[in-house]
N, C-alpha and C positions, 0 to 999 in steps of 0.2 A: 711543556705547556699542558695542563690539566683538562681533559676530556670533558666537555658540556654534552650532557645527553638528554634530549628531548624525551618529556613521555606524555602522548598523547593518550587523550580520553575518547573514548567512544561516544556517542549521546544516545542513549535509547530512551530517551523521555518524549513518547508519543502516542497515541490511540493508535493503537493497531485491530482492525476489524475483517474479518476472513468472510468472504462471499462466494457462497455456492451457486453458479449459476453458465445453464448453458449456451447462453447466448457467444457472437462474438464480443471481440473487446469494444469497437466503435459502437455498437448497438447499445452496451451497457452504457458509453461514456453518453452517448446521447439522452439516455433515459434519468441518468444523475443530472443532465443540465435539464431538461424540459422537466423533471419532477420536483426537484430539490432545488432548483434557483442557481446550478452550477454553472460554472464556465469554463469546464474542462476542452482543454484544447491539447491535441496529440503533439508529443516530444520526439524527440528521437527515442530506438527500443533501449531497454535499459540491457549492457552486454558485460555476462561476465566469461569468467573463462575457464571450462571444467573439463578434468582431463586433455587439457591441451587444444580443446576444439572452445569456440566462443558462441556459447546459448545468448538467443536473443530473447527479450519480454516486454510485450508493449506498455508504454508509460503514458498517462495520461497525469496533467498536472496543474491547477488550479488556487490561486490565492486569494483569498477573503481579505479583502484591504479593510470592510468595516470590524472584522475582528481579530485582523492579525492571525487567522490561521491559513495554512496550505494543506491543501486534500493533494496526495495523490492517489490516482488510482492505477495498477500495477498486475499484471495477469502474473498467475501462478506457474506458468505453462508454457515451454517450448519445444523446440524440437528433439532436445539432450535429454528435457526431464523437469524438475519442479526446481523452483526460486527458493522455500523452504522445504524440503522433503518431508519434513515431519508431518506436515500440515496437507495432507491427502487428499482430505473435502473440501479446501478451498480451492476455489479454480481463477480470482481476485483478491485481493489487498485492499484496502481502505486507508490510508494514512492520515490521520490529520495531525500536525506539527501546528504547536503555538500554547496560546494559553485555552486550550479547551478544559472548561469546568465539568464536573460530574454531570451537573444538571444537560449541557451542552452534548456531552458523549452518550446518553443514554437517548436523548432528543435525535440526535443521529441514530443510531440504531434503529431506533423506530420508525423514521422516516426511510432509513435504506429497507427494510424487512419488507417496506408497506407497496415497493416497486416492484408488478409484478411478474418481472424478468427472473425476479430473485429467488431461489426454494429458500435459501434459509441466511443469514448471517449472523456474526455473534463475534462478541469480544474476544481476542488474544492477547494471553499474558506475553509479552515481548521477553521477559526475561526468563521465562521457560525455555524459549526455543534453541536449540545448538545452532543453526544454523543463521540467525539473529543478522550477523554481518553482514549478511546478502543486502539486508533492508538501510542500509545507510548509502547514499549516494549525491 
């Protein structure tokens, strides 16, 4: 009998946005719903598993039913070490998944910059990063 073998695709098709900022995680998620019209509500932490021990990273996660996207928001930061290592001066994530336009991705941006919890945030290219996998879930 002949071998059927599965090959699964990855999806990296999403706005990834890197947020420097010192606050904790719940203060930010609060300040994305009272400022930006969000309705992030806390998930369980997102765990994975490195070096044999399981780093935890708080998940925050919210759907836009009028336009079909999902924000999450995802801390850089736990006890092990970083979510992406590469990515130094982010200490959050920004995900938006769906049909987010140029016009829409840039309009965020501007609205996340303009909170001000935040020193600084700015687009990442998702498929520069090595460690890219971490961010599917």
């Amino acid at each position: 009998m002949p071998k059927l073998t599965l090959a699964l695709e990855e999806d990296f098709d999403f706005t990834l946005i890197g947020i420097s900022c010192h606050s904790k995680d719940y203060r930010l998620g609060y300040e994305f719903n009272k400022r930006m019209g969000f309705k992030f509500s806390r998930e369980n932490d997102l765990e994975l598993r490195i070096k044999g021990e399981i780093s935890s990273y708080a998940f925050f996660n919210y759907f836009d039913k009028e336009n079909y996207i999902e924000y999450s928001l995802i801390s850089n930061k736990s006890n092990l070490g970083k979510l992406v290592p590469e990515e130094k001066l982010s200490d959050y994530f920004l995900i938006a998944k769906g049909e987010v336009s140029t016009r829409i991705q840039k309009e965020l941006l501007l609205k996340v910059n303009e909170i001000q919890l935040i020193l600084t945030a700015y687009f990442i290219d998702v498929n520069q990063l090595k460690s890219k996998r971490n961010l599917i879930f």
